[in-house]
C-alpha positions in Angstrom: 34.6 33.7 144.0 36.8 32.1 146.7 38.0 28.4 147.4 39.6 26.7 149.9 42.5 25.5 149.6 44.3 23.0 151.9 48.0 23.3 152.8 50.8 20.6 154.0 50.5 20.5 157.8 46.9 20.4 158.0 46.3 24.3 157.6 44.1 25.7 154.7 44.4 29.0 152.9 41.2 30.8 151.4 41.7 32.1 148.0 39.7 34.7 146.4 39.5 36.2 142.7 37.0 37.3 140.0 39.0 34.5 137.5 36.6 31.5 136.8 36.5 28.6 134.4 39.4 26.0 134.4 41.6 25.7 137.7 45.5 26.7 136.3 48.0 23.8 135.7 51.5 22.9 137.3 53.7 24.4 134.5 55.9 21.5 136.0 53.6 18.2 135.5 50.4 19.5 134.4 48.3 18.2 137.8 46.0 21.1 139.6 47.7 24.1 140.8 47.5 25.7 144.2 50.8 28.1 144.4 52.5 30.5 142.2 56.4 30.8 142.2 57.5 33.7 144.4 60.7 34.1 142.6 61.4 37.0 140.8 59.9 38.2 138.0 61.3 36.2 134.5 61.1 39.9 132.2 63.3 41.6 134.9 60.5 43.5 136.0 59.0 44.5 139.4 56.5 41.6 141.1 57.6 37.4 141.1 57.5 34.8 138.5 54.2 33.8 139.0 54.3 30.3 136.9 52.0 28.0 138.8 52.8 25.0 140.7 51.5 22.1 142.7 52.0 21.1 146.1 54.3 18.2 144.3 56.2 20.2 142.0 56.8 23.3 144.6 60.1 24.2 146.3 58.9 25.1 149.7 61.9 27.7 151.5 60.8 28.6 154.9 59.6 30.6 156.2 56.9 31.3 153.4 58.3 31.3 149.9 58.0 28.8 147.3 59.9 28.6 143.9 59.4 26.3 140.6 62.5 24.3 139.6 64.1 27.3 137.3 64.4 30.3 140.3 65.3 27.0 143.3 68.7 26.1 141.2 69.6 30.0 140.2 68.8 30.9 143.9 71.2 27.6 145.0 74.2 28.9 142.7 74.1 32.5 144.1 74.2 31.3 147.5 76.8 28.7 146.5 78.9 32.2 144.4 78.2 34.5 148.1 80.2 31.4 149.7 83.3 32.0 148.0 83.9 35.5 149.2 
């Protein structure tokens, strides 16, 4: 099954899967979600976090990543530690 899905700027993504039923959740405020967090996996393990997110909720970094709240603020305080050296 795949869905369309439109994107800030006016582009759209298409979005395939086999999953069907109920459209995932923001883990952030509950509304529809469209992205996953691209930060690191939360078990320490190979792949990215995953937790899903609306266009509201995201952290957008360019060029293409987006975070949820939890992996924006770690990623802000290492780049704030690599500052002090």
């Amino acid at each position: 099954m795949c869905e369309r899905v439109a994107l800030p700027g006016g582009g759209f993504a298409i979005v395939c899967g086999t999953r069907r039923g109920r459209r995932s959740t923001c883990a952030h405020c509950g509304r529809p979600a469209s992205l996953l967090c691209d930060g690191p996996a939360r078990d320490g393990g190979v792949g990215t976090c995953d937790r899903a997110l609306c266009t509201h909720c995201r952290i957008h970094v360019p060029p293409d990543r987006d975070y949820c709240k939890g992996h924006r603020e770690a990623a802000r305080d290492a780049a704030a530690q690599l500052r002090h050296f």
